[in-house]
PAKOL-162865 format. One line per 5 residues: number of its first residue (from 0); their letters; for each residue z, x, y of C-alpha. Coordinates in steps of 0.5 Angstrom, whole numbers. Layout:
N
NUM) A) Z/X/Y; ...
This chain:
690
0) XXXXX) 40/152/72; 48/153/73; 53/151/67; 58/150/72; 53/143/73
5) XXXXX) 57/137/69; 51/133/65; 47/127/69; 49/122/64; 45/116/68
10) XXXXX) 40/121/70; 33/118/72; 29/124/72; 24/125/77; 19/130/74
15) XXXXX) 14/133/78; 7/133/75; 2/139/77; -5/138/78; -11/142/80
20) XXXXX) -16/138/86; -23/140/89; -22/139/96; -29/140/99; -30/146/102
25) XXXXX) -25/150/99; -28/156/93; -21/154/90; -17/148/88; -10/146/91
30) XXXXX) -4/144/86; -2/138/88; 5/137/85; 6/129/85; 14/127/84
35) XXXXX) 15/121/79; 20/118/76; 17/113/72; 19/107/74; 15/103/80
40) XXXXX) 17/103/88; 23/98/87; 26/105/83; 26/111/88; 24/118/86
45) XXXXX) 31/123/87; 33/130/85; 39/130/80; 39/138/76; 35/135/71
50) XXXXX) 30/133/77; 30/140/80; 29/143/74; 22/140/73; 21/142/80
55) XXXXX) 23/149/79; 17/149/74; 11/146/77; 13/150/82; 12/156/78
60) XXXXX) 5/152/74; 2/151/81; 4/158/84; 1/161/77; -6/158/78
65) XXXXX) -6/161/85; -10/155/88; -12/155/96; -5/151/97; 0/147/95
70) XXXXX) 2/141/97; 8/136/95; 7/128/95; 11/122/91; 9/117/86
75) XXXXX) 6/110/91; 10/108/97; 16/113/95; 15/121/97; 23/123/95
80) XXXXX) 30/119/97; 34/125/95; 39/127/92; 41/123/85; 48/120/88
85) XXXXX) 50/116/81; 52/123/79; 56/125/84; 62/122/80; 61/126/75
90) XXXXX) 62/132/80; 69/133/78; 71/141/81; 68/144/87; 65/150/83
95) XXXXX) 59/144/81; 59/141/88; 57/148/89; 52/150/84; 49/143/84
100) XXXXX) 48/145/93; 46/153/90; 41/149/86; 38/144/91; 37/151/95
105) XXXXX) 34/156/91; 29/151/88; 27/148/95; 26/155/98; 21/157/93
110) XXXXX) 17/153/98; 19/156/104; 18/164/102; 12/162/98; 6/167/101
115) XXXXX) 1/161/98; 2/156/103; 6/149/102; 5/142/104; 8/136/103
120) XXXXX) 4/129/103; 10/125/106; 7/119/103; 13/114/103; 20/113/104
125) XXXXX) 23/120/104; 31/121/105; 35/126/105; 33/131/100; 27/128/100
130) XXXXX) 25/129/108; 29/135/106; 25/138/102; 19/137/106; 22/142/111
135) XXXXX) 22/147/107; 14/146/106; 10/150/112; 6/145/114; 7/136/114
140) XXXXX) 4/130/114; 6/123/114; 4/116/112; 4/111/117; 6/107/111
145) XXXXX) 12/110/110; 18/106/110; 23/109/112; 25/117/114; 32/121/115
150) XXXXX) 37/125/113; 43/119/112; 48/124/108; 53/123/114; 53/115/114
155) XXXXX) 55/116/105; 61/121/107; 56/128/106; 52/133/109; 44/135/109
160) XXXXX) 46/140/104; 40/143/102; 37/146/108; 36/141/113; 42/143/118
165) XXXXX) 39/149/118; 32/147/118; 31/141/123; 34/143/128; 30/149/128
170) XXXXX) 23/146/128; 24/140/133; 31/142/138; 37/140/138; 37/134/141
175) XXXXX) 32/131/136; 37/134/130; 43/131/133; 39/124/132; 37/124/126
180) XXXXX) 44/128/123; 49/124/127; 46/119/131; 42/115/126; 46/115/120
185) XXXXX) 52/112/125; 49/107/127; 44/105/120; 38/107/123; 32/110/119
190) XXXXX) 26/114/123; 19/110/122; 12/115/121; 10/115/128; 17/118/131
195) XXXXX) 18/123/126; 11/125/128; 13/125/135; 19/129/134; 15/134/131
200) XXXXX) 18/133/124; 11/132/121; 4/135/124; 0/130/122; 0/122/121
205) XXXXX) -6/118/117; -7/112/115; -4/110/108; -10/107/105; -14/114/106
210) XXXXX) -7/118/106; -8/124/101; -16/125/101; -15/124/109; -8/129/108
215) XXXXX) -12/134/104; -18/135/108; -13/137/114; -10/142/109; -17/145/107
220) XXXXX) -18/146/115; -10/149/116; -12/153/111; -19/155/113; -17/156/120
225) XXXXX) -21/151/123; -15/146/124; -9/150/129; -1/146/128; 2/148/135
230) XXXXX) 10/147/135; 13/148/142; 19/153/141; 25/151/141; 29/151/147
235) XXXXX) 36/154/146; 39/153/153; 41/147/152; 44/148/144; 52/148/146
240) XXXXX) 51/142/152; 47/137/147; 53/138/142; 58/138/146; 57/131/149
245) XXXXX) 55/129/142; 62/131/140; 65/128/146; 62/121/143; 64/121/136
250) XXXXX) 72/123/139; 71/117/142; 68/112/137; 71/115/131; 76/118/133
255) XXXXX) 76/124/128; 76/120/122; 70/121/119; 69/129/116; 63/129/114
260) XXXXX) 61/127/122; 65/133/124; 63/138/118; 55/136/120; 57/139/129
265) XXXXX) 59/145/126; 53/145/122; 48/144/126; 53/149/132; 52/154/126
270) XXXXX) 44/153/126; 43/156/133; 44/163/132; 46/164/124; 41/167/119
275) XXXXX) 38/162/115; 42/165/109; 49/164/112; 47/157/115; 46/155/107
280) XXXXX) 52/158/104; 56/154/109; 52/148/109; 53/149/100; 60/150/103
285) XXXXX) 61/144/106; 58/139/102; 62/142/96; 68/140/101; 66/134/101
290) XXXXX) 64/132/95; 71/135/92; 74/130/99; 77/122/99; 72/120/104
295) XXXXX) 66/121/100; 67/118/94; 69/112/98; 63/112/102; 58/113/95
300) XXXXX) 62/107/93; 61/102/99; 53/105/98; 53/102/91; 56/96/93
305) XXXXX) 51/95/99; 45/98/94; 47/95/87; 52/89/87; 50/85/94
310) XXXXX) 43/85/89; 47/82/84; 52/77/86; 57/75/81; 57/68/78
315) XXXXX) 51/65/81; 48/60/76; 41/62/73; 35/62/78; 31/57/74
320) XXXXX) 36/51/77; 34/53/84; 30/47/88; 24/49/92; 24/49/99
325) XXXXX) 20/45/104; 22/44/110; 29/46/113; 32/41/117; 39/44/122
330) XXXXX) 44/40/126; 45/43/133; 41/46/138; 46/51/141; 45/58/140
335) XXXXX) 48/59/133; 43/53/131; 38/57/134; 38/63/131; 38/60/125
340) XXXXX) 32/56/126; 28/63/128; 32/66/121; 29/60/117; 23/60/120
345) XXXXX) 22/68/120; 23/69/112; 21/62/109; 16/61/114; 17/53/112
350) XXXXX) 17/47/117; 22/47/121; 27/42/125; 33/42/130; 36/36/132
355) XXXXX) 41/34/138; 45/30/142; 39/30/147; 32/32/149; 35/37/154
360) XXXXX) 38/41/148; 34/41/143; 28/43/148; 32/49/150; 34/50/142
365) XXXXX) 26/51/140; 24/55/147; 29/59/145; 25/61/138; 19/61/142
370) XXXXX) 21/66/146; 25/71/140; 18/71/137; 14/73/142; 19/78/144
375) XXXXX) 17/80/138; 9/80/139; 11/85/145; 15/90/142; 8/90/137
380) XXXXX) 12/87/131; 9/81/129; 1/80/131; -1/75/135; -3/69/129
385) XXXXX) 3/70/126; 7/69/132; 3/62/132; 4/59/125; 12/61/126
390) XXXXX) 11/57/132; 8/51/130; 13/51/124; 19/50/129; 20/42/133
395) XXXXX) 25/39/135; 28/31/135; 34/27/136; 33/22/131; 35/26/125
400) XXXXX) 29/21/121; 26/28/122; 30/30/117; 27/25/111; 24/30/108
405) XXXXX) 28/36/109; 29/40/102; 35/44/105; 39/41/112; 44/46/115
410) XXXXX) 50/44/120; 51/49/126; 55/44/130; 63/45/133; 69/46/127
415) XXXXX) 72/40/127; 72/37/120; 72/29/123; 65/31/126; 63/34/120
420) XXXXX) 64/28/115; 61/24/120; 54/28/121; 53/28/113; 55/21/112
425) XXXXX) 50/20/117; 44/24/114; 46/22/106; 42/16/108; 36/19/112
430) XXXXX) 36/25/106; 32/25/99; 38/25/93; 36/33/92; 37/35/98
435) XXXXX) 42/41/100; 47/40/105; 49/46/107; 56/48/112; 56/54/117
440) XXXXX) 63/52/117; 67/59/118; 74/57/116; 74/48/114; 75/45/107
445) XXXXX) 67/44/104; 70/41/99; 74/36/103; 68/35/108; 64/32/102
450) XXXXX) 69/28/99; 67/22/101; 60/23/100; 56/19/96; 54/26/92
455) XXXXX) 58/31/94; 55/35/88; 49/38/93; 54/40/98; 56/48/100
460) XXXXX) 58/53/104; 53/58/108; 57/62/112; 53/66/117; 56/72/122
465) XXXXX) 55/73/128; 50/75/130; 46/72/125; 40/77/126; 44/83/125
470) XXXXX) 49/82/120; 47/82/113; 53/78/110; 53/71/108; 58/67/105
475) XXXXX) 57/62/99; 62/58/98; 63/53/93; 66/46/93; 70/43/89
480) XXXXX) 64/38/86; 59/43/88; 54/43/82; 50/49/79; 43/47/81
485) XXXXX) 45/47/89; 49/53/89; 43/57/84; 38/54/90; 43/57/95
490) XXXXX) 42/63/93; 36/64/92; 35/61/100; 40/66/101; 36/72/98
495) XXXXX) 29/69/101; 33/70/108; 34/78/105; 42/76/106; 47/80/102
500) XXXXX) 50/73/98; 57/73/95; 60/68/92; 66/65/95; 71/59/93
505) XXXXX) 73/54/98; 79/56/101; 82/57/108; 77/61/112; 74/64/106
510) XXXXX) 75/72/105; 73/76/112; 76/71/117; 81/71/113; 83/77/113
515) XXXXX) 81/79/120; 85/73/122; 91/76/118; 89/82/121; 90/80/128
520) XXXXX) 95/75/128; 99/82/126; 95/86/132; 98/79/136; 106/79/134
525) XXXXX) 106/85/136; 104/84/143; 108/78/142; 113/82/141; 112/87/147
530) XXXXX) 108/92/145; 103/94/151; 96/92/149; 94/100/150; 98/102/145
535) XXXXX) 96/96/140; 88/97/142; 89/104/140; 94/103/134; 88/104/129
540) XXXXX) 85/110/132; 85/113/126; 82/109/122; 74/110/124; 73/103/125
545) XXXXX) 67/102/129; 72/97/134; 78/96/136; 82/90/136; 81/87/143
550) XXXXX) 74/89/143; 73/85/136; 77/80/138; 72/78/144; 66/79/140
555) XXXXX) 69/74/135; 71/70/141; 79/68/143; 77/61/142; 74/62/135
560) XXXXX) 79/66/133; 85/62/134; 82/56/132; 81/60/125; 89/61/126
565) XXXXX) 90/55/127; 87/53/121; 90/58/116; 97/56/120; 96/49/117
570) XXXXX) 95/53/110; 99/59/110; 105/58/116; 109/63/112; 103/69/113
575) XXXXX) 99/66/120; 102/65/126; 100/62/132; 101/67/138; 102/64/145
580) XXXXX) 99/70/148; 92/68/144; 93/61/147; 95/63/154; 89/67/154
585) XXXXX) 84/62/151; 86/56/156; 86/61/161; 78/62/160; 78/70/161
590) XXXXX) 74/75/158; 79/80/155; 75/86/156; 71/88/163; 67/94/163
595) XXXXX) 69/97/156; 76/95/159; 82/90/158; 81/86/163; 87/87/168
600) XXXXX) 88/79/168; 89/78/160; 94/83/161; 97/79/167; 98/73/162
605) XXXXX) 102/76/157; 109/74/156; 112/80/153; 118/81/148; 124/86/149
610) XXXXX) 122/89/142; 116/94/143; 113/97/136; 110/104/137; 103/105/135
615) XXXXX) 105/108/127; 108/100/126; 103/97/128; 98/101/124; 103/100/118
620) XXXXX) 104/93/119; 96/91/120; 95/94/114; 101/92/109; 99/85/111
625) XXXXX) 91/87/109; 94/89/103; 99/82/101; 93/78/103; 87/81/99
630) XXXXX) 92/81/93; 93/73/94; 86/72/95; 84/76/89; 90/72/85
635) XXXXX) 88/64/88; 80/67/85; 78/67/93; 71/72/90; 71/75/83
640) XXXXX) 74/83/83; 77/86/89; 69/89/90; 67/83/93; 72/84/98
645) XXXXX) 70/91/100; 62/88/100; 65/82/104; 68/87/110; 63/92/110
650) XXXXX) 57/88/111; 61/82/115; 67/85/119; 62/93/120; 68/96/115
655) XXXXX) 67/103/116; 63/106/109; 68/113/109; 73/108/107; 70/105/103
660) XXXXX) 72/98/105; 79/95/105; 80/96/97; 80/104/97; 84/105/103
665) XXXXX) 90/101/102; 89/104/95; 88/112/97; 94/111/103; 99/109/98
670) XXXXX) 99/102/102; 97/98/96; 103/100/91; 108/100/96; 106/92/98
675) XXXXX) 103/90/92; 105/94/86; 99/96/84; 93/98/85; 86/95/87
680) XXXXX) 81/99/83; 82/104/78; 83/111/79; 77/115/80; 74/110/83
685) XXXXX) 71/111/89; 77/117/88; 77/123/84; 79/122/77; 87/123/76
């Protein structure tokens, strides 16, 4: 092993255990290698330089029993998940970041040069430089339980730095390569067993119940002869085109702002005509340039946030206070209700009922879940009987009787606080004294909602963000009189609903429409201002946000959004102002885009100032105002570190991973200080050490 490579001091070490296997019809035995950490499937198998090491010596066991073959599988449900990422901090010179890629190669291309042949027995989630490592094997087979399969390293600030760059390409095309490489990862998506089988990735697919007794057998037959792995030949003619389009979308979408996207074109550019030896060394030399670069540690800190914190959130009383849930009642029947009682009904797989104003719309609140679930059935995610119970547990009423015995009711109707009361001073006579009375509100009082309750202790806030299915943020908010045992079972709702829950205190707008509603209110004052909407939209270019601001603007909704203004006014008039713009806009009912356009008519309603901004003082300005504002909420308590903020923006606001969330940014460019007089994170994280 290299000494530039620093210790793993939280290493978990995957070893890599050999044994020998009679497989019917073969005079000598195969060497299976079996990966494990040992810990169960909850704790994925990884390679950090201890791991490696332990590989590097099966290798070498294996070999030495020249066996028939000898095949790569993982302990059960988890084949490899890649590269140890919690060491990556400790990587603090480039030359490790080297060592640690010539390592990863050397190891690995054992398997690809060994004249005994190899394969590796996918046999479950296997990402990264666990897929990775299945290249460098002659051949490939793969469960049909494996539960996710790519190489993510690009959507981490990274690069498949250990073959796969070179490899993959070469073994199913370029179009493929870019998908799983680029595509994929920059759009959080993983391949399921039977397209890596249709790419080409593997030879092979078996059903999980039989997998290794099925996948050795077809070894036994590739070794003998009996089974031939056909792979087309690569088509090279269409090498420079793919790329070229493939580059042409991220300058559109991220504008040059993510390196590790950049770094992986040139890689892949690279694999089409470079031997395999040059092909690694720049791959070595890429992944150590990451590594040693700003966006990468931001991008494993939002991953720690993402995988570690929003599994753990901050405050939330003991479980054991948690009430068990029943039956859902939700107020309204309109299209945020319903897609709350598909998620409710889907995950808790409880009775549950939609009341409204009239039976028309409580009918098409329920038809609307019937149909999201048979769509479902089509698309071959859900069977048939499963799809019936789901039915059968969602109804529908006007009479909110229907809700006496609801162990959890949540309103979904329109943000007014007089209506809110209104409904539960309603509800709190028809419902039993332990029900939880849950608020999707997205910016009013939960305190003061209950104010006038009876018992304003089962009262909170479960914010949700559109659209409910796809957005894995969900707000938590504590009232002021909101006790223990109801925020406990909020959490434990919102985990069965398999939402990441930060807990938040009640105040105006929370924490991501807070900070978007201060973001755009900049974005505004300076179309008020005068400045062309062309040059606000694309003011913050440069930041790789996966939206620009007019673009977000329609998806949150102009109505929306300046009602959250108008609230955040009333509570900050000093910070939040109300543009007249925004107003124009919103009385005038006109979409603000068409056809991924400004709408030519938005732009005729505005009424522009004489003192246009260039695009550098749009930027700065938006900014600054994220840094003043996150420094508040963190002063009021609005969540307990800066760390809830960045989960909150990355999960609910599709805050880019390469900036690590709002917090690191500001940090990095300098923003903080300047605004604020100090950072939000200490140095060195998600940055280098000083």
């Amino acid at each position: 092993m290299s000494t530039a490579l620093p210790d793993y001091p939280n290493e978990v070490v995957t070893q890599a255990l050999v044994r020998l296997v009679k497989v019917p019809g073969l005079t000598k035995p195969a060497a299976l290698i079996t990966l494990d950490n040992g810990l169960d499937y909850k704790k994925p198998n990884s390679f950090g330089p201890a791991g490696l090491a332990a590989l590097d010596e099966a290798i070498t066991k294996a070999t030495e029993a020249d066996p028939a073959f000898i095949a790569l599988t993982g302990k059960p449900y988890i084949f490899c998940v890649g590269a140890d990422i919690t060491g990556m901090p400790f990587l603090t010179q480039r030359d490790q970041a080297v060592a640690l890629g010539e390592l990863g190669h050397r190891v690995f291309a054992r398997l690809r040069a060994s004249s005994i042949p190899t394969f590796a027995f996918i046999n479950g989630a296997a990402l990264g430089g666990g897929l990775e490592v299945s290249l460098h094997c002659h051949y490939r087979t793969v469960s049909g339980g494996a539960a996710a399969l790519g190489l993510p390293e690009v959507a981490i600030g990274l690069v498949p730095g250990w073959g796969g760059s070179q490899l993959l390409p070469n073994l199913i095309g370029i179009p493929g390569a870019a998908q799983v490489i680029l595509q994929n990862p920059l759009t959080q998506k993983v391949l399921k067993p039977q397209q890596a089988r249709e790419l080409g990735i593997a030879d092979a697919l078996f059903e999980p119940a039989d997998f290794l007794e099925r996948s050795l057998e077809w070894a036994a037959g590739v070794v003998q002869g009996d089974v031939q792995v056909e792979r087309p030949e690569v088509d090279k003619d269409m090498w420079d085109g793919v790329l070229f389009f493939a580059k042409q979308q991220l300058d559109e979408r991220l504008h040059g702002a993510v390196p590790s996207a950049n770094k992986a074109l040139e890689l892949l550019a690279l694999a089409k005509d470079a031997t395999f030896e040059d092909g690694t060394a720049a791959e070595t030399r890429a992944l150590a340039d990451l590594i040693m670069g700003d966006e990468s540690r931001a991008s494993l800190y939002a991953f720690d946030l993402v995988q570690r914190r929003a599994k753990r959130p901050v405050g939330v009383p003991d479980k054991d206070l948690a009430r068990r849930i029943t039956k859902v009642g939700i107020v309204g029947a309109g299209l945020m209700a319903s897609q709350l009682a598909l998620l409710f009904v889907r995950r808790l797989q409880v009775p549950v009922v939609l009341t409204d104003l009239d039976q028309t719309r409580v009918d098409k609140g329920v038809e609307y879940v019937h149909s999201q679930i048979a769509k479902t059935v089509s698309k071959g995610r859900m069977d048939e009987g499963t799809a019936a119970k789901l039915r059968g547990l969602v109804t529908g009423s006007v009479d909110k009787a229907a809700f006496a015995d609801a162990d959890f009711v949540i309103e979904a109707v329109f943000e007014n606080l007089d209506l809110k009361k209104q409904i539960w001073a309603e509800l709190e006579k028809i419902v039993s004294p332990g029900t939880v009375l849950a608020t999707n509100t997205s910016s009013l009082s939960v305190t003061e909602m209950a104010a006038d309750l009876e018992h304003p202790e089962r009262v909170v806030g479960f914010h949700f963000f559109n659209p409910v299915a796809v957005l894995p943020l969900l707000e938590i908010i504590k009232g002021g009189r909101t006790d223990d045992a109801t925020l406990a079972t909020a959490f434990a709702v919102g985990k069965d609903l398999r939402k990441s829950c930060v807990l938040v205190k009640d105040a105006p707008a929370f924490v991501v429409n807070r900070l978007l509603t201060r973001f755009t209110s900049e974005i505004f004052a300076a179309i008020d201002a005068g400045t062309p909407l062309d040059t606000v939209d694309s003011a913050l270019d440069p930041l790789g946000l996966p939206m620009r601001p007019i673009a977000l603007l329609q998806l949150v909704g102009p109505a929306v959004a300046y009602h959250v203004g108008e609230t955040l006014h009333e509570a900050f008039p000093d910070r939040f102002a109300v543009s007249p713009n925004l107003a124009r806009i919103v009385e005038a009912g006109k979409p603000l885009m068409l056809d991924d356009e400004i709408n030519p008519e938005v732009v005729a309603l505005i009424e522009a100032g004489d003192k246009p901004l260039t695009a550098d003082e749009v930027r700065q300005k938006a900014l600054d105002a994220l840094a003043e504002e996150t420094r508040l909420m963190l002063d009021e308590g609005v969540v307990a570190e800066a760390q809830d903020i960045d989960l909150c923006m990355l999960l609910g606001a599709g805050w880019p991973f390469h900036l690590g969330g709002v917090t690191p940014y500001l940090d990095r460019s300098g923003t903080a200080e300047r605004v604020t007089g100090k950072r939000f994170l200490p140095q060195g994280v998600a940055s280098l050490p000083a």
